[in-house]
N, C-alpha and C positions, 0 to 999 in steps of 0.2 A: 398736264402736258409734260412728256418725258423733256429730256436737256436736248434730244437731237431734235425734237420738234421744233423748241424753243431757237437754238440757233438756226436751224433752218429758217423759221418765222424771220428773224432778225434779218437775216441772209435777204430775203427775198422784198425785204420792206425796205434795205439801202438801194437795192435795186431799183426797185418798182417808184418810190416816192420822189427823186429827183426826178425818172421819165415821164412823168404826170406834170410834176413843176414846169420843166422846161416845155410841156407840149402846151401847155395852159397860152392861151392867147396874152398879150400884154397888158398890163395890168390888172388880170383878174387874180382876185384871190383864191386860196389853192387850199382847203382842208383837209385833211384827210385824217380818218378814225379809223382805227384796226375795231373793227368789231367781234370778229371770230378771226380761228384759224386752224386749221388740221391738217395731215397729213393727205396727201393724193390717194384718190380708193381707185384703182381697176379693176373691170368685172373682165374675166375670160370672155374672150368673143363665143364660143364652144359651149358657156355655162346652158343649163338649165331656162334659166331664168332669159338671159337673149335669146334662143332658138323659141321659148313660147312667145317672145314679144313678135317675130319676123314670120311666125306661122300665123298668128295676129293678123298681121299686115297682110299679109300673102290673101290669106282668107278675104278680108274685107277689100283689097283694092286690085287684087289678082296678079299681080307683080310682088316678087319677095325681095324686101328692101337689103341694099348693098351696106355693112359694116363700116363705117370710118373711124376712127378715134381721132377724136376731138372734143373740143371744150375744156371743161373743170369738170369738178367735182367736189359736191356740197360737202362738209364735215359729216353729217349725218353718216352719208356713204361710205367715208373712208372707216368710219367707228364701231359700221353696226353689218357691214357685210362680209 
């Protein structure tokens, strides 16, 4: 993991771990393990690879499904596309 990863990671774990704590109902114990971490992957909405997923769709349900960006994305994706 490059130095901007890493601080990014950091960044995002001061963030992320006290709003977990504080949401955690009273009294409960609160864990949390970094297990993984990597960098965000976005695929072009225009790629290859989406226009055969939504021609996919289109075929099998006859309606051609609308784009949103949303979610995450796995390490995998960000690594290897």
């Amino acid at each position: 993991m490059n130095e901007t990863a890493t601080i990014e990671r950091a960044r995002n774990q001061a963030v992320v771990t006290p709003l977990l704590r504080e949401s955690a109902p009273a009294g409960a114990d609160v864990e949390i393990d970094l297990w993984s971490a990597g960098p965000p992957g976005m695929i072009p909405p225009d790629s290859a690879a989406i226009r055969l997923g939504q021609d996919a769709f289109e075929r099998a349900l006859g309606v051609r499904p609308l784009l949103l960006r949303s979610g995450g994305s796995a390490v995998y994706t960000a690594r290897h596309l």
